[in-house]
N, C-alpha and C positions, 0 to 999 in steps of 0.2 A: 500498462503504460503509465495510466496515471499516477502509478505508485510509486513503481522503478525504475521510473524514467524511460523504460528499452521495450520492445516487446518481448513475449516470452523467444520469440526465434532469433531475437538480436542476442539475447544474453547466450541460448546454447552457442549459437556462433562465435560469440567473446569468452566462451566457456566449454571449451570442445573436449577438455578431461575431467571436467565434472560430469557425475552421471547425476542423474536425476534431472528435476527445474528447479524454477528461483524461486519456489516456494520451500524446495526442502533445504533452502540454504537462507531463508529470510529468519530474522531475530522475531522474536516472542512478538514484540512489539508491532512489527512488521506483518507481520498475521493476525492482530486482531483489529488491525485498520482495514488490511485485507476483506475480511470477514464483513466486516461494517458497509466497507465500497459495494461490496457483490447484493449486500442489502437492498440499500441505497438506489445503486442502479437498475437494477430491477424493478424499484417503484417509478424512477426516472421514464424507464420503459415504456411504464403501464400509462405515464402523464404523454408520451409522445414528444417524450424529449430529443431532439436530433442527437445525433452519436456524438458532433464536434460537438454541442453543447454541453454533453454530458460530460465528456473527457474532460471540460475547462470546469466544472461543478467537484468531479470525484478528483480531479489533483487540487483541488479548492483545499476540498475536504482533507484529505493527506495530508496536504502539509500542516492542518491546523491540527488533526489528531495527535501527528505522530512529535509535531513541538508539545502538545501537551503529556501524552506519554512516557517523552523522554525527558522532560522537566521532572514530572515524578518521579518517574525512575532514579534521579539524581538528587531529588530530594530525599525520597528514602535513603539513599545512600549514606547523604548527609547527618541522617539521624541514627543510623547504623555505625558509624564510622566515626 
């Protein structure tokens, strides 16, 4: 949710002819924020973080990753190109 905005059961439902989940359709990018959050939360956990606090902490966290991410990604690009 904090990531994709949806839960994993809203997207199969928005997605009823993809098979898999919305990890095997998330960009590079998109997985290693992934990755970071499951971290993250987990330490959240271990502090007795409430769950709505943590959700408002790991979409914090997203969107600050994944604008930094995609920044570079575009910056390389730029130097590629």
């Amino acid at each position: 949710m904090a990531l994709f905005g949806i839960t994993a059961k809203q997207w199969r439902e928005a997605n009823p002819s993809l098979k898999g989940n919305v990890r095997d359709y998330a960009t590079i990018e998109q997985l290693v924020v992934l990755s970071n959050m499951e971290s993250t939360n987990a330490l959240l956990i271990h502090q007795e973080i409430t769950q709505s606090d943590r959700l408002i902490q790991l979409n914090k966290l997203a969107i600050t990753k994944m604008k930094s991410l995609v920044h570079h990604r575009k910056a390389i690009g730029q130097l590629r190109g």
